[in-house]
N, C-alpha and C positions, 0 to 999 in steps of 0.2 A: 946317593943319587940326588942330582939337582934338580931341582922345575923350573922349568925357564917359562916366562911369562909373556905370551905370542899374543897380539891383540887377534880380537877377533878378524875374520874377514868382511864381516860386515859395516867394520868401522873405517877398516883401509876402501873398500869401495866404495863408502859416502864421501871417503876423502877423495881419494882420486877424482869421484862424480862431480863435486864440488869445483876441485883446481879446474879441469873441464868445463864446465859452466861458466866460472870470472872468465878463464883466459878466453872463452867465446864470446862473452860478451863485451869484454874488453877490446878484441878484435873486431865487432862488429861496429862499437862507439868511436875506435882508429878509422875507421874506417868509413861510415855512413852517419856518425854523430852529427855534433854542429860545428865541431869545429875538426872534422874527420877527411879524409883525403878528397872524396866529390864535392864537400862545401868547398875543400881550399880550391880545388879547378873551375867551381861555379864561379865562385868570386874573382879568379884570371880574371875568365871570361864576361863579367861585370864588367870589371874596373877598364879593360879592354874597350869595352863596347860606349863607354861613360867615357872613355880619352877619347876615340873618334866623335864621338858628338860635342863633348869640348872642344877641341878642334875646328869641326865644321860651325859653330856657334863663332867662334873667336874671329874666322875667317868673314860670316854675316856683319858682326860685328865692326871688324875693320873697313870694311866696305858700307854700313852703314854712317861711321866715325868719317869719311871722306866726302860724303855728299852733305854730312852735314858739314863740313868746313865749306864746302865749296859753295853753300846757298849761306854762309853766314857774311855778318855785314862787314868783319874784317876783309874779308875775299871774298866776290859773288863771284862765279863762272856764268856769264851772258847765257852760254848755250845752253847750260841747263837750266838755268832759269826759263830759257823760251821753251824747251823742252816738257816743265814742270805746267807751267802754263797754257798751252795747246794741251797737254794732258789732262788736267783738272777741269779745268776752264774750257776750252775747245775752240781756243782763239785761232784763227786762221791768217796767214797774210791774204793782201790782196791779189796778189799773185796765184796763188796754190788753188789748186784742183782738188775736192774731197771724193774718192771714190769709196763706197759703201758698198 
């Protein structure tokens, strides 16, 4: 007669308990960690949100970048010069009516 040698049951269900536990926490770290599937969508959704506002910036920008040529002393544009002037200043022609 042979004895064959069975581990306990109680060591097979700490093991099994065990793989159970990593592999759920494993999953939950895939998953909700820092670098787990909701951060990689938060971060779309940054980098998304961080290009439209680069964008709307660049667009200020270039529109800033024109008026400053245009009142620079390589090129002045008249009009906005009188423009800028009645604005700051509140030069009026002699001509012109101010209604308030």
């Amino acid at each position: 007669m042979t004895t064959q040698k069975t581990r306990p049951a109680l060591t097979t269900l700490l093991l099994v308990t065990l793989a159970v536990c990593l592999g759920g926490y494993f999953t939950f770290a895939a998953v909700q960690g820092d670098y787990g599937v909701f951060r990689q969508v938060q971060l779309r959704a940054e980098i998304s949100a961080l290009m439209e506002e680069r964008d709307q910036l660049q667009i200020q920008l270039a529109g800033m970048q024109n008026l400053t040529h245009r009142l620079s002393d390589s090129y002045l544009d008249l009009d906005l010069l009188d423009e800028q002037a009645r604005d700051v200043l509140g030069y009026l022609r002699a001509d012109e009516i101010v209604i308030r």
